[in-house]
TITIVO-385276 format. One record per residue (C-alpha): chain; residue in one letter; x, y, z. Coordinates in Angstrom, 3 decimals, m for minus. Each point is the difference from the previous one (the first is absolute). Layout:
! residues N
kemi kette->A rest->A xx->X yy->Y zz->Z
...
***
This chain:
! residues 150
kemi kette->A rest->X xx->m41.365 yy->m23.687 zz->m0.173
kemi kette->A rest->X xx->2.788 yy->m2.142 zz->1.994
kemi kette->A rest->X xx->0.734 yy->m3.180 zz->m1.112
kemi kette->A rest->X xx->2.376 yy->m1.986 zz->2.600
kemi kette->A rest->X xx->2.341 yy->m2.398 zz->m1.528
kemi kette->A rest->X xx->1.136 yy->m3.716 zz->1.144
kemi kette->A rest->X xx->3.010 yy->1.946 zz->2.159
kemi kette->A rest->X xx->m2.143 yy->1.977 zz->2.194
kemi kette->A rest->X xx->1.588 yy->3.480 zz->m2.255
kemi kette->A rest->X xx->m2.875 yy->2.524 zz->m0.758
kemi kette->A rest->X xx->m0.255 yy->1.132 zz->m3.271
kemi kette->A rest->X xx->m2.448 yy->2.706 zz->m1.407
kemi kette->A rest->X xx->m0.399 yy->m0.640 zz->m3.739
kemi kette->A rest->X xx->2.496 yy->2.719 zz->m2.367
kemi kette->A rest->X xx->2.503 yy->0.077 zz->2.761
kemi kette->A rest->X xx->3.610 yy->0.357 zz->m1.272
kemi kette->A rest->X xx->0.463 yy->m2.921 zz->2.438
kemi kette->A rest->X xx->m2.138 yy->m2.250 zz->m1.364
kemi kette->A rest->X xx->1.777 yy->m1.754 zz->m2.585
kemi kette->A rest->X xx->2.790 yy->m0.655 zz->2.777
kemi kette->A rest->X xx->m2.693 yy->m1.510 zz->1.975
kemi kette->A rest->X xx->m1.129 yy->m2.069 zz->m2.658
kemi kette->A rest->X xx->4.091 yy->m1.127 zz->m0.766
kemi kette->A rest->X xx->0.913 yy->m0.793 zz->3.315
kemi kette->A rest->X xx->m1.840 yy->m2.538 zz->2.343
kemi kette->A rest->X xx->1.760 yy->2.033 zz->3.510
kemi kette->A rest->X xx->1.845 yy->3.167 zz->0.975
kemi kette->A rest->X xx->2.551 yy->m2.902 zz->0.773
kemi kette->A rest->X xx->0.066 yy->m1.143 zz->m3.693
kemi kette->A rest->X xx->0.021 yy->3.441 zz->m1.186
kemi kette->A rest->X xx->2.827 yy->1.222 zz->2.235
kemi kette->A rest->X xx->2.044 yy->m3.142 zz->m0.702
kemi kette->A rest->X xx->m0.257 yy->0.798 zz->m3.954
kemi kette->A rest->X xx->1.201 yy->3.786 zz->0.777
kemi kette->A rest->X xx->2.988 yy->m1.007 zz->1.477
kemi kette->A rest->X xx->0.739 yy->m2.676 zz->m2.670
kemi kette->A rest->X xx->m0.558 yy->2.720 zz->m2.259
kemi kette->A rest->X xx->2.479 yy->2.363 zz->1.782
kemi kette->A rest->X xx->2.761 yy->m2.359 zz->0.179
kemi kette->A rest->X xx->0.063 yy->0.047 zz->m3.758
kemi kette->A rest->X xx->m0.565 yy->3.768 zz->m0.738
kemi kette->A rest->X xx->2.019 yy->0.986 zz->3.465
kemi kette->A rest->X xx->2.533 yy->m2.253 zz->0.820
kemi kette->A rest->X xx->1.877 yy->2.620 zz->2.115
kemi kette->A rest->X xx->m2.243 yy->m0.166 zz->2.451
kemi kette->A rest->X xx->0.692 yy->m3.714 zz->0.315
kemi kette->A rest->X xx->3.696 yy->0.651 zz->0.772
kemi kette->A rest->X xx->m0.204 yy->0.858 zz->3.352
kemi kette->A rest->X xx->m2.582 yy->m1.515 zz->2.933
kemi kette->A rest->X xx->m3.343 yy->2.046 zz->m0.388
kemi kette->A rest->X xx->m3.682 yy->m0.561 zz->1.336
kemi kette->A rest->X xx->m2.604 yy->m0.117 zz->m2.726
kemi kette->A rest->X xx->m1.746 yy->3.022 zz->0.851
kemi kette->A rest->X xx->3.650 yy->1.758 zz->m1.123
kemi kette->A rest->X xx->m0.155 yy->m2.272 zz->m2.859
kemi kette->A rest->X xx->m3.325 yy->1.344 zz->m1.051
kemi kette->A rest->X xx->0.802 yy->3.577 zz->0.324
kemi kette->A rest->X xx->3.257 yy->m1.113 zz->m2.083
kemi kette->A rest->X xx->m2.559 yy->m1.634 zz->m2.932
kemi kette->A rest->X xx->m2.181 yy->3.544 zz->0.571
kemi kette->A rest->X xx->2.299 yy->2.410 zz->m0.732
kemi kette->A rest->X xx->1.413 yy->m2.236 zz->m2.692
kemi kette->A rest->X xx->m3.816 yy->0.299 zz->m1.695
kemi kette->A rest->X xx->m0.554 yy->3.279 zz->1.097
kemi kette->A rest->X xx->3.502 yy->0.715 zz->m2.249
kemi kette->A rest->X xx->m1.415 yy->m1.852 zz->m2.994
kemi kette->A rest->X xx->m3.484 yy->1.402 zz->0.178
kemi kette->A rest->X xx->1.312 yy->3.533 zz->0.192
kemi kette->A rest->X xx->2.450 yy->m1.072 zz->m3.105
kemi kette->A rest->X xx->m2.923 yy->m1.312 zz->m1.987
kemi kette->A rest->X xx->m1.737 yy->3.256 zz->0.986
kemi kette->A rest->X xx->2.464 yy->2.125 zz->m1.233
kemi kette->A rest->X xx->0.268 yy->m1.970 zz->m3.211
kemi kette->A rest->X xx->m3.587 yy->0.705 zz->m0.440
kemi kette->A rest->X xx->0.493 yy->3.716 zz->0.127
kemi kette->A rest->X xx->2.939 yy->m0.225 zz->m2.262
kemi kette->A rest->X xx->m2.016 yy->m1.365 zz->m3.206
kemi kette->A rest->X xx->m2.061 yy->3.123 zz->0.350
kemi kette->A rest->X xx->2.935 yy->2.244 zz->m1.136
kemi kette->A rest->X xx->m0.605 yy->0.057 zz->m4.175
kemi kette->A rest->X xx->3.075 yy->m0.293 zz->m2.405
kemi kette->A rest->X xx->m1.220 yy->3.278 zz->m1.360
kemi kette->A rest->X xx->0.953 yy->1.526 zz->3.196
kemi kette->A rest->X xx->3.211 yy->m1.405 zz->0.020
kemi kette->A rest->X xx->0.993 yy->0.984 zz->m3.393
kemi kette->A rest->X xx->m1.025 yy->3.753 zz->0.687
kemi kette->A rest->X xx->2.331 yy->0.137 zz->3.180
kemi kette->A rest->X xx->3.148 yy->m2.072 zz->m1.673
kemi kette->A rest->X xx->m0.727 yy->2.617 zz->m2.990
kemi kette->A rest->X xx->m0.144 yy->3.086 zz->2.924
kemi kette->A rest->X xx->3.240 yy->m1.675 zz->0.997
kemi kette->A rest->X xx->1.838 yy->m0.613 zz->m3.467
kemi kette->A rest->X xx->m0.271 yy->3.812 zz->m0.958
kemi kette->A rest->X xx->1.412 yy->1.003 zz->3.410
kemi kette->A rest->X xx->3.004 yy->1.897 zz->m1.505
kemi kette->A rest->X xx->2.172 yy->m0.811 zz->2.739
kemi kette->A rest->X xx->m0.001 yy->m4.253 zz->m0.166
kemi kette->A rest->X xx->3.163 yy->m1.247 zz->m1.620
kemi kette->A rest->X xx->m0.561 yy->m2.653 zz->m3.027
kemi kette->A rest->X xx->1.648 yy->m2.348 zz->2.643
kemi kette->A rest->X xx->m2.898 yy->0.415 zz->1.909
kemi kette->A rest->X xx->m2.584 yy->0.270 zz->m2.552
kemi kette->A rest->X xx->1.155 yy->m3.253 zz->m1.102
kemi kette->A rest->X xx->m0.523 yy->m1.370 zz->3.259
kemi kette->A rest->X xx->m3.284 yy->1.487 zz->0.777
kemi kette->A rest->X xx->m1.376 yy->m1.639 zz->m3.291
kemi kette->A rest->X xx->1.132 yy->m3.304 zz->0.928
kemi kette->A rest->X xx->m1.614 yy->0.153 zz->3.030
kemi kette->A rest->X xx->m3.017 yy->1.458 zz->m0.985
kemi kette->A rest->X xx->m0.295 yy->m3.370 zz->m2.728
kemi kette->A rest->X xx->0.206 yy->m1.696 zz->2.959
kemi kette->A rest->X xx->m2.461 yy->2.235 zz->1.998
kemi kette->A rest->X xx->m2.839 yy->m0.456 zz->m2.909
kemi kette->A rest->X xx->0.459 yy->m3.558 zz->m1.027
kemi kette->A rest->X xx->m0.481 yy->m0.342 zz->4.041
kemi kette->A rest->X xx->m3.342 yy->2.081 zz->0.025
kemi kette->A rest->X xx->m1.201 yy->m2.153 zz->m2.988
kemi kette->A rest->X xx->0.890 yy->m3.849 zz->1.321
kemi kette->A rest->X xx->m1.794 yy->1.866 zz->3.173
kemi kette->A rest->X xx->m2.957 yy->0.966 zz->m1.334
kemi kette->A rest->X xx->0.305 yy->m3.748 zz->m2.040
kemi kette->A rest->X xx->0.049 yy->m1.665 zz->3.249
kemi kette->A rest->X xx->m2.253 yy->2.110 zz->2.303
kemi kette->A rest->X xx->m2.350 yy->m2.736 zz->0.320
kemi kette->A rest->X xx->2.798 yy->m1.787 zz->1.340
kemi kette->A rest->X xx->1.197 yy->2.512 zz->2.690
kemi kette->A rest->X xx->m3.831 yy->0.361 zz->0.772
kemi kette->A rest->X xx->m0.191 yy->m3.774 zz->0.708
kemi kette->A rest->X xx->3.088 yy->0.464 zz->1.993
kemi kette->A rest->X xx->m0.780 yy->2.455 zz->1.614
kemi kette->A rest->X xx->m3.740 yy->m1.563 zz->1.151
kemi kette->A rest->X xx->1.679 yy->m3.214 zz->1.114
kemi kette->A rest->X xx->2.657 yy->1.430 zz->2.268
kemi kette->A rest->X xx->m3.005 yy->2.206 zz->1.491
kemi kette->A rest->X xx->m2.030 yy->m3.157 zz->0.908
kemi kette->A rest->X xx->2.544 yy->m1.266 zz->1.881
kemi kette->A rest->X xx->1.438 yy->3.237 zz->1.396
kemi kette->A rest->X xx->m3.542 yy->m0.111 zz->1.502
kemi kette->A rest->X xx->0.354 yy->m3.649 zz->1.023
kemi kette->A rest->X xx->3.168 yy->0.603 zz->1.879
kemi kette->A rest->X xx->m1.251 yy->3.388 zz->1.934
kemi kette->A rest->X xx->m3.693 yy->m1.948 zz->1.184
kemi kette->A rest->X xx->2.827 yy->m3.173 zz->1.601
kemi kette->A rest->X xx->1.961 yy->2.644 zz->1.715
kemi kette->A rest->X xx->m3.697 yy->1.638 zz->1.002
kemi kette->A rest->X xx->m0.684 yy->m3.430 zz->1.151
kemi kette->A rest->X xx->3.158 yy->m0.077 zz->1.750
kemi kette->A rest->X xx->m0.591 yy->2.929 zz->1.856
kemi kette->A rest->X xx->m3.075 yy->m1.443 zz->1.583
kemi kette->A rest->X xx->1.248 yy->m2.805 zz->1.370
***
């Protein structure tokens, strides 16, 4: 089933597109919002004369960045405290670690679990993130598709 909306796009219902289709009225609309959106996340890119297709791949490879960050946040709440804990213990009764350094290692390994737990807190957070910067990862590579069609 195709269902053709008001701006001649094609849209087959459960497409990852389709909620961009259903947001934005034109390709012009959409394209106009992506580079709105990439002078405030990249304004770099806006320091020196560039066309908007190198503005877009700018705004792609920052999502692309953030998506793989959210990604690798996702992993990370997988590791379990208990884990941790065995391999700072493995590392505390290593005979040749100066107090110095024990001392050090067990501040930073506070800092490593209290991380892992406002992680695991927040993973529906970083999941949200993570889906959001996805959508319009997606958004951004089917204008630079459309791009390279014209």
């Amino acid at each position: 089933m195709r269902e053709v909306l008001n701006n001649q796009q094609i849209v087959c219902p459960g497409d990852a597109t389709q909620f961009m289709h259903a947001i934005f009225s034109s390709d012009h609309e959409m394209m106009t919002f992506y580079l709105t959106l990439n002078r405030f996340i990249n304004p770099a890119s806006y320091l020196v004369e560039r066309s908007d297709r190198q503005r877009l791949e700018d705004l792609e490879n920052v999502l692309f960045g953030n998506v793989a960050a959210f990604e690798a946040v996702h992993h990370f709440k997988k590791i379990s405290v208990k884990d941790v804990i065995k391999g700072f213990g493995m590392h505390m009764m290593n005979m040749q670690v100066s107090n110095a350094n024990r001392m050090q290692s067990a501040n930073i390994m506070g800092s490593f679990i209290d991380c892992i737990i406002d992680t695991t807190k927040n993973s529906w957070q970083y999941k949200q993130m993570y889906r959001v910067n996805h959508l319009h990862l997606e958004n951004v590579r089917y204008l630079l598709n459309r791009l390279n069609e014209e």
